[in-house]
C-alpha positions in Angstrom: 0.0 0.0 0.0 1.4 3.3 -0.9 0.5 6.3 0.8 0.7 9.8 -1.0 0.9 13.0 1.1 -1.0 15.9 0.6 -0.1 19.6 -1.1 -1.4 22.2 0.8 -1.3 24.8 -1.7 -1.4 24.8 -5.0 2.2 24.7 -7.3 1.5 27.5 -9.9 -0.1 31.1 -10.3 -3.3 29.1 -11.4 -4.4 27.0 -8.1 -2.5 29.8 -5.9 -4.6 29.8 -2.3 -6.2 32.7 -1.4 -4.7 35.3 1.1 -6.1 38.3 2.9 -4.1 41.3 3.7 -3.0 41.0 7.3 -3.8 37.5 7.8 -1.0 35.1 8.2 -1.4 31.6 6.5 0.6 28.6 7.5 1.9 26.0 4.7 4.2 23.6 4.6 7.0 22.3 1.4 6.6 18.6 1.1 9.5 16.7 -0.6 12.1 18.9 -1.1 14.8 16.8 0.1 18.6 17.3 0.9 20.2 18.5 -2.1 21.9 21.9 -0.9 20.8 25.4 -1.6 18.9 24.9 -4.7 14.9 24.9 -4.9 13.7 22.2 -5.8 10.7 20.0 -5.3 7.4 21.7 -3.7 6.5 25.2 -3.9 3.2 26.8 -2.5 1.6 30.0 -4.6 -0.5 32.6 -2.8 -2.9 35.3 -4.3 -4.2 38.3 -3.0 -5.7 41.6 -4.3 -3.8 44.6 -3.9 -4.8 48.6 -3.7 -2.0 51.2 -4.6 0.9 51.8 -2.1 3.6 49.6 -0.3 3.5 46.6 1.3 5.6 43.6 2.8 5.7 39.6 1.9 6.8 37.7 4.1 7.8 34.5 5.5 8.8 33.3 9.1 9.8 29.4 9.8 9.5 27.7 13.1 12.3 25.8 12.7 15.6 26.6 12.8 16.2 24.3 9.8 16.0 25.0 5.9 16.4 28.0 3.1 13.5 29.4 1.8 12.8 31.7 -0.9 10.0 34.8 -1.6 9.4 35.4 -5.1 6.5 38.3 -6.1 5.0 38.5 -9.3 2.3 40.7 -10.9 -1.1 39.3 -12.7 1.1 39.2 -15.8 3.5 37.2 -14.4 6.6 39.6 -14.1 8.8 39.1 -10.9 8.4 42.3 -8.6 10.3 41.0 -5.5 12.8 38.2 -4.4 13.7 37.5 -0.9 15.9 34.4 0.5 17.3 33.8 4.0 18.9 30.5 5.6 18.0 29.4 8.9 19.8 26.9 11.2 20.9 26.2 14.5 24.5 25.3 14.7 26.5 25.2 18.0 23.5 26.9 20.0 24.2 30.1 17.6 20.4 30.8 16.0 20.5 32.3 13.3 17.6 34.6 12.3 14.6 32.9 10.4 13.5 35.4 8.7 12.7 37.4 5.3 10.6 39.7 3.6 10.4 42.2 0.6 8.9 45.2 -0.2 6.8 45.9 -3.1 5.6 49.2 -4.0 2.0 48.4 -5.7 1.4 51.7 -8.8 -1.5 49.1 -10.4 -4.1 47.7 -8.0 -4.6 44.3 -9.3 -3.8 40.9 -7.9 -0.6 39.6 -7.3 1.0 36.6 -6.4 3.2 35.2 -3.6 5.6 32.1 -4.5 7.3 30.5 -1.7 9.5 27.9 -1.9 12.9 26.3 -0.6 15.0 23.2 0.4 15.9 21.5 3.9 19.5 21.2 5.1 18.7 18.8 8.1 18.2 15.4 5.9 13.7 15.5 6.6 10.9 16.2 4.2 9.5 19.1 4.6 9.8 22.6 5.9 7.0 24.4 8.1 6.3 28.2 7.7 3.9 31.4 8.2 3.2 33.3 5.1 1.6 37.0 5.3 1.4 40.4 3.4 0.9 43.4 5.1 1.0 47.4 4.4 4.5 48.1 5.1 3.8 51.3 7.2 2.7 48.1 9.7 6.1 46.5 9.3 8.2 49.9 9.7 8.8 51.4 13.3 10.8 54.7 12.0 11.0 57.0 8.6 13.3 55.2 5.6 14.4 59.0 4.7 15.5 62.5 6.0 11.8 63.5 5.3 10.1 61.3 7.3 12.7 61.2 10.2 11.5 60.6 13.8 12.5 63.3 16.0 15.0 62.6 19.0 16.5 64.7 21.4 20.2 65.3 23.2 20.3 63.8 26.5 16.7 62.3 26.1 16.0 58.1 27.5 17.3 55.9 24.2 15.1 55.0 21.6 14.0 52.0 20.8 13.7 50.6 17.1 14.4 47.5 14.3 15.4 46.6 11.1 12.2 44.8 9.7 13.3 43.7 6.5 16.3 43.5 4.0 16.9 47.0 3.1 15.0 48.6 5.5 16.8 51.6 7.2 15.7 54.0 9.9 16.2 58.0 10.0 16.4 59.7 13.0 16.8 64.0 13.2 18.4 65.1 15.9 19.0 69.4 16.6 22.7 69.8 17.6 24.6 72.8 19.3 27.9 75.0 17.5 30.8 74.0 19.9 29.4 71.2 21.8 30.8 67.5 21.4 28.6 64.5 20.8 28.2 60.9 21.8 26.3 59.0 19.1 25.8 55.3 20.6 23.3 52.3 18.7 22.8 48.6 20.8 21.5 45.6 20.6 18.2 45.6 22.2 19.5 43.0 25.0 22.2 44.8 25.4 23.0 48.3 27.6 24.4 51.0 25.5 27.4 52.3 27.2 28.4 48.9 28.7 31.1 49.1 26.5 32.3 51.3 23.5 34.7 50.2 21.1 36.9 53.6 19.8 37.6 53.0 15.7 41.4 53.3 14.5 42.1 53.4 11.1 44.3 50.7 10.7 42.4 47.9 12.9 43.4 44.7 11.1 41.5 42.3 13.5 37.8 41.7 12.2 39.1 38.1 12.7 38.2 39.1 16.6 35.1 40.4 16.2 31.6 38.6 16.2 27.6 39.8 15.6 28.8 42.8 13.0 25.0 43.2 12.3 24.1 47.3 12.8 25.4 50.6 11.4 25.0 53.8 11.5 25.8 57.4 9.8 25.7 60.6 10.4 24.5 63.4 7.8 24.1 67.6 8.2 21.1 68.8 6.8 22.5 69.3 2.9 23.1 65.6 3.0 26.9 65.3 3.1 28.1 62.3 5.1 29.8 63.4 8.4 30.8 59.6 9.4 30.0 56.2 8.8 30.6 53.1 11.3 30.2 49.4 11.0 32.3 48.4 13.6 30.8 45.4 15.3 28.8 45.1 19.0 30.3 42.3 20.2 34.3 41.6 21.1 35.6 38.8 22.2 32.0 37.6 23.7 31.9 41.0 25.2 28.9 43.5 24.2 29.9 47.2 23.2 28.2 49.8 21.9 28.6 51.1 18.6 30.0 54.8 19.1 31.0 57.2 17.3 31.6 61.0 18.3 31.4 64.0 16.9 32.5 67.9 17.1 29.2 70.3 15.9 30.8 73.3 14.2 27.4 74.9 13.7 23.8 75.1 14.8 21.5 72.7 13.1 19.5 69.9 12.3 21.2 67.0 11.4 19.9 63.0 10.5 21.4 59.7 11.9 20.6 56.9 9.5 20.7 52.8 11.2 20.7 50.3 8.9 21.9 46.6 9.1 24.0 44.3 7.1 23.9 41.4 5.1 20.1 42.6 5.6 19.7 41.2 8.8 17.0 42.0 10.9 18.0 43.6 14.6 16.3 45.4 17.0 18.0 48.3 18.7 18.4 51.4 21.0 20.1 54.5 20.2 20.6 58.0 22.0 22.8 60.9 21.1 24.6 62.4 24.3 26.3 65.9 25.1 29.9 65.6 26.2 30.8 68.0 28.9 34.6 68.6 29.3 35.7 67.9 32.9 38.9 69.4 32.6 40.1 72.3 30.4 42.2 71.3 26.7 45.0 74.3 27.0 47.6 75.2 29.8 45.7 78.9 30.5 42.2 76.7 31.4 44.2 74.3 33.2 43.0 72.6 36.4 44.8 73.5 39.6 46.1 70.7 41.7 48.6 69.9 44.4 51.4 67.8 45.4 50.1 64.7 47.1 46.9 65.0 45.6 45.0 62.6 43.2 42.5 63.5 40.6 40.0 62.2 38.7 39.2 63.0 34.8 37.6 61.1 31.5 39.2 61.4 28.1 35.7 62.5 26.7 35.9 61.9 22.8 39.0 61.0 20.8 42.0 63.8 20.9 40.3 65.7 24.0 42.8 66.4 26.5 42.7 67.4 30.1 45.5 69.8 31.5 46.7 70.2 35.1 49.0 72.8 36.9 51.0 72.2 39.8 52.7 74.8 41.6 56.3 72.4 42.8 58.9 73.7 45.0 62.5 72.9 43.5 62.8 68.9 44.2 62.4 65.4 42.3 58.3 64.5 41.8 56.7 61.3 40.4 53.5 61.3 38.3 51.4 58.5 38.3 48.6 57.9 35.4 46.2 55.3 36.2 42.8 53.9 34.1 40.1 53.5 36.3 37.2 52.6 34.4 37.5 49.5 32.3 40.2 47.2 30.7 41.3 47.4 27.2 42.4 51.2 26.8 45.8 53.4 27.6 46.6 56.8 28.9 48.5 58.9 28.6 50.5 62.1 31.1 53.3 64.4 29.5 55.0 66.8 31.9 55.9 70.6 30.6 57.4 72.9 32.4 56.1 76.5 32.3 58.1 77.6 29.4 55.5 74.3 27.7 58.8 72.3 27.0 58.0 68.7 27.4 59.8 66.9 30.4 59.2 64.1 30.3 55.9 61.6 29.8 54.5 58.2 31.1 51.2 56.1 30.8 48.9 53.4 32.0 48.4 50.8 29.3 45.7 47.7 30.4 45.0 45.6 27.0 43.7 41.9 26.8 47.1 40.7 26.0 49.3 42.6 28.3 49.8 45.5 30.6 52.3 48.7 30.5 52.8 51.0 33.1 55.2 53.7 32.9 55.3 56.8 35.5 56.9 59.6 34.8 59.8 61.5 36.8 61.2 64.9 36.5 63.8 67.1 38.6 63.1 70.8 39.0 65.9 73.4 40.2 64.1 75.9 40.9 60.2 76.6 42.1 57.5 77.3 39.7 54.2 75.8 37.8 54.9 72.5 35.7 51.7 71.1 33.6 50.6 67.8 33.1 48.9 66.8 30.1 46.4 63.7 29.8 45.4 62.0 26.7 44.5 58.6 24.7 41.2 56.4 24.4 37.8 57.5 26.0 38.6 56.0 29.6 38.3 57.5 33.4 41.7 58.0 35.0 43.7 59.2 38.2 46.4 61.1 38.2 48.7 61.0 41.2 51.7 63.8 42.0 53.8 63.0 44.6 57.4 63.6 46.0 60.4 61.0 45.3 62.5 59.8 48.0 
């Protein structure tokens, strides 16, 4: 006796089943096999009658097992839309079962939904939710400068999420002339500010980093592109934030695109910050300090620097720079005397691999102000000034 499974949906534009805007329909693709990533075998059609405007196809699967495929087509039978995604679970990682596409509908008329796929696991038959929906449904924030959702400086972070392949999100933000900004995006799961990573241009070791999924850029309001990151969230099983920083030369509004690769689909948080300076960036706004005395600063944003004075009576002095906050940075103390000749300099270096620590030590003959400089990656620090024996 042989037994012959069912098709749930029919195989062609003819017998396609029936779907309503907004209402997910399940299916299933019988007999596909284990062939690799080519479709073969069963595929399901859907119809459904469309008005003008946009709106989103798409699949989810269950299972974290199998490759499927979205293909759209118009009542004449021209492709409109193509969408693919693999899904699996491999060593606990899940990867994201999901896909979509957008089609922007200038005919009302019916149109049709093909979804097919094969199964990597060795079984039968792949399970899945098909539905269409008006995109302005699936789309949290504005996809250009002129639909931008509004945030503000120092406001709570924002949520939002890639929905689809290709889908980006525009955010306007007002900033200040002279001010310094923090410009942070997050994984949802994860807190912004629990870590930032600080780009170099010559970092040669993607091979380190995992989860590259979000990025973001910054435009001023005539559309030129004031910085671009894709640096990744994740390092060495460690969350960051992705942050990037930026000086506002002029009053104005400006718009912070978020976007995701290899059209992934992420939810986030973002939130722009004002930097204050705690300590002054020349020698005349210099913060006063003693011998014997320790203070506190933060490197703010990349190339900020923090000056100190110290009034010394002729002797031998030791300045120690140390990091306070967090591992994987350095900082840096340069001593000038007050003519601003450079003495000597020193720094606290705490990386993954290895450790450096260098104080600094200077004789003076005669009294008088010397000046120590701090610099190098956003990090909180001490600074210690003390006599040598």
């Amino acid at each position: 006796m042989t037994t012959t499974s069912m098709d749930d949906h029919g195989n062609s534009a003819e017998d396609a089943s029936q779907i309503e805007l907004g209402v997910p329909m399940s299916g299933e693709l019988e007999g596909v096999g284990d062939v690799g990533l080519e479709k073969v075998g069963d595929v399901d059609f859907f119809a459904i009658q469309l008005p003008e405007g946009d709106f989103v196809f798409e699949t989810e699967l269950p299972d974290l097992r199998g490759y499927t495929e979205i293909t759209v087509y118009d009542s004449n039978g021209g492709q409109v839309g193509l969408a693919s995604s693999l899904s699996y679970d491999y060593e606990d990682y899940e990867y994201l079962v999901w896909e979509s596409t957008l089609i922007s509908v200038t005919t009302a008329g019916v149109y049709y939904m093909e979804v097919g796929g094969v199964w990597k696991s060795g079984l039968e038959s792949i399970n899945y939710t098909a539905v269409v929906v008006p995109a302005r449904e699936r789309d949290d924030h504005g996809n250009s400068p002129q639909d931008a959702t509004v945030i503000f400086v120092q406001s709570l972070p924002t949520q939002g999420s890639i929905e689809r392949p290709g889908d980006v999100d525009f955010f306007q933000v007002n900033l200040t002339a002279g001010n310094h900004y923090k410009f942070q995006v997050a994984q949802s799961n994860y807190q912004l500010a629990l870590m930032e990573i600080e780009e170099e241009e010559d970092e040669d070791e993607d091979y380190f980093f995992k989860d590259a999924v979000l990025t973001m850029t910054l435009y001023d309001s005539n559309g030129t592109e004031l910085f671009f990151s894709d640096y990744p969230l994740v390092f060495f099983e460690h969350p960051y934030a992705l942050t990037k920083y930026h000086y506002s030369p002029t009053d104005g509004v400006y718009y912070w695109k978020v976007a995701a690769q290899e059209g992934k689909k992420k939810s986030y948080r973002l939130k722009v910050e004002l930097l204050i300076d705690d300590h002054g960036n020349t020698r005349e706004s210099a913060t006063s300090m003693v011998e014997g005395e320790t203070v506190t600063g933060k490197i703010n944003y990349p190339r900020d620097e923090d000056f100190f004075s110290i009034d010394l009576k002729a002797g031998s002095y030791t300045f120690i720079p140390r990091i306070t906050e967090h591992l994987n940075a350095g900082i840096y103390v340069s001593v000038f005397d007050s003519d601003g000749d450079q003495l000597d300099w020193g720094w606290d270096e705490q990386y993954y691999f290895n450790d450096h620590h260098e104080p600094v030590h200077v004789v003076t003959d005669a009294d008088g102000l010397l000046y120590a400089k701090m610099t190098g990656n956003v990090v909180q620090y001490s600074l210690e000034v003390f006599a040598s024996p």
